[in-house]
N, C-alpha and C positions, 0 to 999 in steps of 0.2 A: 372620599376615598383617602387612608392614611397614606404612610409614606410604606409601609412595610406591603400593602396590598399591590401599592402600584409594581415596588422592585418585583414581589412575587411574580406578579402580569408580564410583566419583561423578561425576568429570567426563563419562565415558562413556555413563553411565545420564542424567544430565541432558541430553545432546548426542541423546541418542535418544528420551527425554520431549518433548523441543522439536521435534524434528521431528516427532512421533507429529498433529499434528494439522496438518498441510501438505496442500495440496490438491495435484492431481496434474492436468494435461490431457496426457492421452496419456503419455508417459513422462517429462515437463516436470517440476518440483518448482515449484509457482507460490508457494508462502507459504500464509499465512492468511488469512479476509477482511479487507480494509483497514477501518479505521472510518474511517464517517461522519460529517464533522463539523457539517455544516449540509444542507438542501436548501430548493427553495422552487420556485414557479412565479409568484412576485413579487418582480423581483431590487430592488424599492424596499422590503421589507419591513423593511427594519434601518437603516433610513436612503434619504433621498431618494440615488438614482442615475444618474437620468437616467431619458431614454423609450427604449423599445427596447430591444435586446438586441446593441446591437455590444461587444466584446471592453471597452470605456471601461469600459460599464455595468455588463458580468460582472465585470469586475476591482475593482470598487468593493463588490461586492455580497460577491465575497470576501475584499476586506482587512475588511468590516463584522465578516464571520464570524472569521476570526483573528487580528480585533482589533490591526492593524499593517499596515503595508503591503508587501507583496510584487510578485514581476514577474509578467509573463503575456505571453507574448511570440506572436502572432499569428502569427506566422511557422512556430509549432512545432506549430501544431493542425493535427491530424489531422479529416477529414472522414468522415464516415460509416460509423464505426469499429464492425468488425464483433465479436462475441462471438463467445466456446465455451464450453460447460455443462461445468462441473468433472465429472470421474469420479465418475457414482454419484451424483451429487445434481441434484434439478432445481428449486433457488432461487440456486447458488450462477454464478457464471458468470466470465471471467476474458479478458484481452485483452491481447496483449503492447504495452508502451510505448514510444516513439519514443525514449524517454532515461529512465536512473533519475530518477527527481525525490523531492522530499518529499510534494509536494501531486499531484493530479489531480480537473479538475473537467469534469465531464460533461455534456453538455446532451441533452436527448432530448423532442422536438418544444417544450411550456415548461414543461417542466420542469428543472430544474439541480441538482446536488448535486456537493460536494464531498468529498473522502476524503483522510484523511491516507495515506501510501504507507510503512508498516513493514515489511511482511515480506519479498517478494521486490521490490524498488526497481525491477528491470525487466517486472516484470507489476503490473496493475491486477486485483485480485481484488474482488469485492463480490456479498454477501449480498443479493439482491433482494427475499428473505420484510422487510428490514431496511429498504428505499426503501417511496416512497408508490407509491399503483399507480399516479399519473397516467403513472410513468416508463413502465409498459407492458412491463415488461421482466424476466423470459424471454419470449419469442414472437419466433413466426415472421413476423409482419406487422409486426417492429419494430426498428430498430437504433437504435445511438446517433450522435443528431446530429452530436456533434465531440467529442472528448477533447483537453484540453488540461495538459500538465505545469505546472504552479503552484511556480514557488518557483527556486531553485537546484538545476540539476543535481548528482546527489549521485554523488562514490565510490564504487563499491561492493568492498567488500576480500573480495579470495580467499579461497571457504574453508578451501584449507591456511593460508594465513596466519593465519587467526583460531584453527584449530588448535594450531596453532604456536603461538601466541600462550596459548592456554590450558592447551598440555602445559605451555610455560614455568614459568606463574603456578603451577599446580599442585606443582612442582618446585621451585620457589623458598619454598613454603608447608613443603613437606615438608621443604628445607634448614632453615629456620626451627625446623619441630619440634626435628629432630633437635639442632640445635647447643643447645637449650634441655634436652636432657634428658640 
């Protein structure tokens, strides 16, 4: 076996290892669950924020959490954002997003928690065995108050291209061997 067969074997065994843990809604490929990076149902917990719960206060409460300051644009929240229970599991749950973003921060009645957004940038997936119960969520007596995109909308690059991109590298590893040997 040359050298170009074996990189191939690798690149493709990892490219299907990585996907081996993807959730699915319906025939959708949604990622994995996002983590959590904070939650609370006291958005002055990490520093005073103000009273209440307008968009000033939640935004302060998440620059606290990642320690920097980010946007949060009002404009782009979603109201009353409905779930679906991943295929086959019922802690995991998953909602498509207005815009890929980095961040997504969730409100559900007072309680709030925040998620970083890595796998699939146009779905919000999350683990709810992983939130506190106040959130109340899976169930049917519950939705989530608003979702809102946190951060800069991101990119998201085609998967032929990242393909591409990886046959390349591979190729260029395997020129490498070969002229070396």
């Amino acid at each position: 076996m040359n050298a170009f067969t074996r990189s191939l074997i690798v690149a493709l065994t990892f490219t299907w290892v990585g996907s081996a843990h993807a959730y699915m809604i319906g025939s959708e490929d949604v990622g994995g669950a996002d983590p959590l990076l904070g939650e609370t149902n006291d958005l002055n917990a990490l520093g005073f924020c103000g009273v209440g719960n307008s968009p000033s206060t939640e935004l302060c409460w998440i620059n606290n959490v990642l320690v920097g300051p980010t946007t949060y644009t009002e404009s782009d929240k979603v109201e009353d954002q409905l779930y679906v229970m991943v295929n086959g599991s019922s802690s995991v749950i998953g909602f498509e997003l207005s815009s890929p973003t980095e961040y997504f921060f969730i409100k559900n009645a007072q309680w709030y928690g925040l998620f970083e957004n890595i796998f699939n940038l146009n779905w919000a997936v999350i683990d709810t065995s992983l939130i506190a119960a106040g959130f109340n969520l899976p169930s049917d007596e519950y939705e989530i108050s608003h979702i809102a995109p946190i951060g800069g909308i991101v990119e998201v690059s085609e998967p032929g291209t990242l393909a591409l991109m990886g046959l390349g590298l591979a190729a260029l590893g395997c020129r490498r061997r070969l002229k070396k040997a």
